[in-house]
N, C-alpha and C positions, 0 to 999 in steps of 0.2 A: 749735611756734614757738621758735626761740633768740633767748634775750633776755640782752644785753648788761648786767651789773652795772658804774659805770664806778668806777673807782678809781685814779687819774694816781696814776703816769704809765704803767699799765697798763691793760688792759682782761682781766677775769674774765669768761671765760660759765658764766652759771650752768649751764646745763645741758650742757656741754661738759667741762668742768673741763680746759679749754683756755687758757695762758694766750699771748694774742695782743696785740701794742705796738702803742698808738696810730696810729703811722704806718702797719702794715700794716691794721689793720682798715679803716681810711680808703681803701686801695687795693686791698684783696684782698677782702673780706666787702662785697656789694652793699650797697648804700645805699639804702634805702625811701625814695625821694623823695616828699612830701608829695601826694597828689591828692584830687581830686575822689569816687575808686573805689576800691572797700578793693582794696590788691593783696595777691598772696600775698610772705612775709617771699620776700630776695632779688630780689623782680623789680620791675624801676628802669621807671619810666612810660615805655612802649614811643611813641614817636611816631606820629602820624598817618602819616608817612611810611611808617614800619618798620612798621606795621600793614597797612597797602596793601600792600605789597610779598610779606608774608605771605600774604593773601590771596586775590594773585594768582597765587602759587606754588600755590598751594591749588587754588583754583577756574578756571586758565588753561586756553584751550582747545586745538583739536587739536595746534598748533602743539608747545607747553609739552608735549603728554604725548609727542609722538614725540619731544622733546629728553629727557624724561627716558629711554624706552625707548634713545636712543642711547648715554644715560648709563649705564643698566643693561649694557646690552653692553661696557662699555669697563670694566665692573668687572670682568667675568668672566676668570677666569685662563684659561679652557676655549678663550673668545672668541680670548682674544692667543694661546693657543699654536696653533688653527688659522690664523694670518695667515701667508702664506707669507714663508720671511725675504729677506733680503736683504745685498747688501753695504753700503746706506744705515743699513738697520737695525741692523746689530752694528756698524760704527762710532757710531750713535745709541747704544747699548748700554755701547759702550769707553767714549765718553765719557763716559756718565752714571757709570761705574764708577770713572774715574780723581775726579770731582767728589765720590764717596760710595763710597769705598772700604771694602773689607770688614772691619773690625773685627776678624778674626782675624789679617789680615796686617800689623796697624798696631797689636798689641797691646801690643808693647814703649813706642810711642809715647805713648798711650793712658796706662799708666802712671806712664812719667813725667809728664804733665800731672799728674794725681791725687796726687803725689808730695808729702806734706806736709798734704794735705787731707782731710775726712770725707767718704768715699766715701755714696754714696744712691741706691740704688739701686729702679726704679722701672716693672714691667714689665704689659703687658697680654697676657692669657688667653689669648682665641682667634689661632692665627695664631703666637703668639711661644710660651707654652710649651705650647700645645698643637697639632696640625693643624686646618685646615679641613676639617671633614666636612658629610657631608648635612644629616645629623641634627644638630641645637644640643645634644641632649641625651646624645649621646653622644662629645661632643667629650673624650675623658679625656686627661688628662696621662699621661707615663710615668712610670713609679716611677723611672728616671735620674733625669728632670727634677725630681723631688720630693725626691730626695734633693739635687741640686743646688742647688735654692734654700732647703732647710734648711741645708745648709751657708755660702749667702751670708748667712742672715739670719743666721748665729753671728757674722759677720765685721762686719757693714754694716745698719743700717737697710732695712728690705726693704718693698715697697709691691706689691701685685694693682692694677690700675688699669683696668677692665672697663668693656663696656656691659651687662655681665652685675646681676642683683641678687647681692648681699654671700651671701646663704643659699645661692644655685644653686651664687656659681664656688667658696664654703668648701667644699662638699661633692666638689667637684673639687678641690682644692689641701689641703684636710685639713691644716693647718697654723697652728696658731691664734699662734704667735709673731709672724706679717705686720700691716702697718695692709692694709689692704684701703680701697678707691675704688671703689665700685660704681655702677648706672645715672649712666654716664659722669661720674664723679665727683660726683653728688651726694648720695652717701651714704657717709660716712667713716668708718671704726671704728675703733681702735687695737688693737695686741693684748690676747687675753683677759691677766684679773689675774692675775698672777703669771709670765707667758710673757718678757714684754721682757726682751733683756737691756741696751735702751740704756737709761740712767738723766735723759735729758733730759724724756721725757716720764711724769712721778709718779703721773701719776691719768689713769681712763679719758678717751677720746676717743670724742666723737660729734658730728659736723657735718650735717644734713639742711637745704641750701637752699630747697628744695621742696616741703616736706613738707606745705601745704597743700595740693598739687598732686594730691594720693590719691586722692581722690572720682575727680578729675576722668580720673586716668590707669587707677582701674577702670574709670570707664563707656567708655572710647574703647577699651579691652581688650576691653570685652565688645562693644561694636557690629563690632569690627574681626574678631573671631571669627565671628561670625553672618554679616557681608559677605561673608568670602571663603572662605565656608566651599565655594563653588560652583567656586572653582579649585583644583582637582589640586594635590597639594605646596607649597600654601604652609602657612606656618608662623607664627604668629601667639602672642610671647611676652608678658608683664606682666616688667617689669625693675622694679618698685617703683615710681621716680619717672621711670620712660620705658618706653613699651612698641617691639617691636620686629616687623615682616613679613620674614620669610623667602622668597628666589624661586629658592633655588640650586636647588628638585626641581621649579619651574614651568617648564613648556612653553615657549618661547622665543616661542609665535604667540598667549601666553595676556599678556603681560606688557602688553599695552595695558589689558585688559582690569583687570587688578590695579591699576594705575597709579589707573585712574577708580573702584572697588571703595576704594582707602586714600584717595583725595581726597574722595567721597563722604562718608565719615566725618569727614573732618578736617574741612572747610568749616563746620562746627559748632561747634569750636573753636578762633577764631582765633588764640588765644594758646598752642598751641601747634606747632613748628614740626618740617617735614618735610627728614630731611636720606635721603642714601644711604651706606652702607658698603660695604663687598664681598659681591656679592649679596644686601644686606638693606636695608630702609626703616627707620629710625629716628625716632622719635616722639618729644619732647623740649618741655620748657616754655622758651618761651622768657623764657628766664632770663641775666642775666650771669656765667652756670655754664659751664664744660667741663675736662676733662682738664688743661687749662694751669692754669687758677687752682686743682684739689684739689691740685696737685703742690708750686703756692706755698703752698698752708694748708698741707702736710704739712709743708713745708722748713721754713715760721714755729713750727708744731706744737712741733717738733723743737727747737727754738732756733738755725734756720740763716738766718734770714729777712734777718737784716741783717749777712753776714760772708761773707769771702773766704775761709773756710776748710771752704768745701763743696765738692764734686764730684759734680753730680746726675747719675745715668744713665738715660734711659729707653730701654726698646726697645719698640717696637710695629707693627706692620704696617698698619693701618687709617685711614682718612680723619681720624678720629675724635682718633689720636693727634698729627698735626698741630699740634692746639693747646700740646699738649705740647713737642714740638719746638718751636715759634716762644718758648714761654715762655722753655724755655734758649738759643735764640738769642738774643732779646731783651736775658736776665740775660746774657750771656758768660761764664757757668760751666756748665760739664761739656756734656755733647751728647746727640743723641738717637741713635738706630742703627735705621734701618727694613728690618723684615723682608720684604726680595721677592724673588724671579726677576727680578721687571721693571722696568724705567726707569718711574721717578715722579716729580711734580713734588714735592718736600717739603722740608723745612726740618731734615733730620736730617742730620747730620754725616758719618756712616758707616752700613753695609749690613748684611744678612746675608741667608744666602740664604734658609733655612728654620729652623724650628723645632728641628732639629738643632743647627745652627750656632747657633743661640742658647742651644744645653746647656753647646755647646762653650766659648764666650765670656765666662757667668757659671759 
């Protein structure tokens, strides 16, 4: 549990050794609203509404699972590039590309923005510095890559920002100078002692919003194991404070079957909630936690929380990282850059196409 020492006109976490200003703890660190039900630290009394609604995502019938099965299809890169193309569709294409232009070819730009500002830089795992593979556990970065963001992090503050757990994607990134943002940002760690070269932040960092969530996200690890153990290639992770199903090695005529296999197990625990990424189901407390607000703890972390003389960069590829984009839209400093091939709905400034292109960029 992190428990707040208060001392105006700052706030001390004790077990953080974090120092975060009144105003942002007020809007960035959830607020235990007083109830009836012990809740766990970070998560704000979910409404009658917002419980239903859950629910029924959960436990909705045929209806709800062939929308999710059409959603599953629409994740799949495999899906889009069998669609035969068209002239509708690459003008659809042009345009999205003239709205979120590629980041390589607008690089001069890009920096003049940043011109005078503390660059922050703020990237996720799968998809941006590594490929999508079958396998989760062989997703490896290239030693380019690794060279490359050792060299950013000499330059710039440097951020992992994953669905992954902090132990899994270190062991892929081998690089202990990063803060790392792990099961989607609810699990922060700053670099090991003695690695940082920025001087803003003096003493270790550790933020877990969730962390009463553990019990609750082994026992759903382990039932969600046992459920689906009966369909072909799926994949079934424990991400610490979120677990994760994989369906990118599932049979395309098995996904119904999966869909009522992970709701099965969920319908049990209401309070936590079901989302989709590419190819994967995401299991998550519903908390007023994600990718957007660990990027604001970092920025606050850091000492950038309340100044114009930041420039945040995120890049990411995933549903997931959205939240992250809307944040620096929201703030109107620095932008997001999302990794695709494909026209997407999203909130990020600029593109890129692949994993390559984002060696190329940072």
């Amino acid at each position: 549990m992190v428990r707040f020492v208060v001392e105006k006109p700052q706030i001390m976490s004790a077990s953080q050794n974090v120092v975060v200003s009144e105003t942002t703890r007020s809007s960035i660190i959830p607020n235990n609203n007083s109830s009836s039900q012990k809740l766990p630290p970070g998560l704000i009394s979910i409404s009658k509404k917002k419980l239903l609604k859950n629910i029924d995502i959960i436990n909705g019938g045929g209806q709800r699972i062939n929308a999710w099965v059409d959603s599953m299809r629409a994740s799949s890169p495999t899906h889009l590039k069998s669609l035969p193309s068209s002239i509708s569709s690459q003008q659809h294409l042009n345009s999205w590309i003239m709205q979120h232009p590629s980041a390589l070819e607008v690089f001069e730009q890009i920096m003049e923005a940043s011109r005078g500002k503390q660059i922050v830089m703020f990237l996720d795992y799968d998809g941006t510095l590594s490929p999508i593979v079958d396998d989760p556990d062989k997703a490896f970065m290239s030693s380019k890559m690794r060279r490359t963001v050792k060299k950013l992090a000499k330059c710039f503050p440097t951020a992992i920002v994953t669905g992954r757990c902090i132990d899994k994607v270190y062991n892929f990134v081998k690089l202990a100078e990063l803060y790392y943002a792990g099961s989607h940002g609810m699990d922060i760690k700053g670099p090991s002692k003695g690695f940082s070269r920025h001087k803003r932040v003096k003493q270790s960092l550790l933020y877990q919003p969730a962390n009463d969530y553990l019990p609750m996200i082994n026992e759903v690890y382990r039932q969600l194991l046992e459920k689906t153990k009966s369909t072909p290639g799926a994949k079934v992770e424990n991400h610490k404070f979120c677990a994760s199903v994989h369906f990118r090695c599932v049979d395309e005529k098995k996904w119904s079957e999966l869909v009522l296999q992970v709701r099965s197990v969920l319908k049990e625990f209401p309070t936590l909630k079901l989302t989709q990424g590419r190819k994967v189901f995401e299991i998550r407390p519903m908390i007023e936690w994600d990718k957007g607000k660990a990027l604001e703890f970092l920025l606050e972390a850091l000492g950038f929380g309340n100044t114009n003389n930041v420039f945040p960069v995120y890049i990411g590829d995933d549903r997931t990282d959205e939240d992250a984009f809307k944040m620096l839209r929201d703030r109107g400093e620095g932008f997001g850059i999302l990794v695709s091939k494909f026209p997407k709905d999203t909130d990020a400034s600029y593109s890129l196409q692949d994993p390559s292109e984002a060696s190329l960029n940072i």
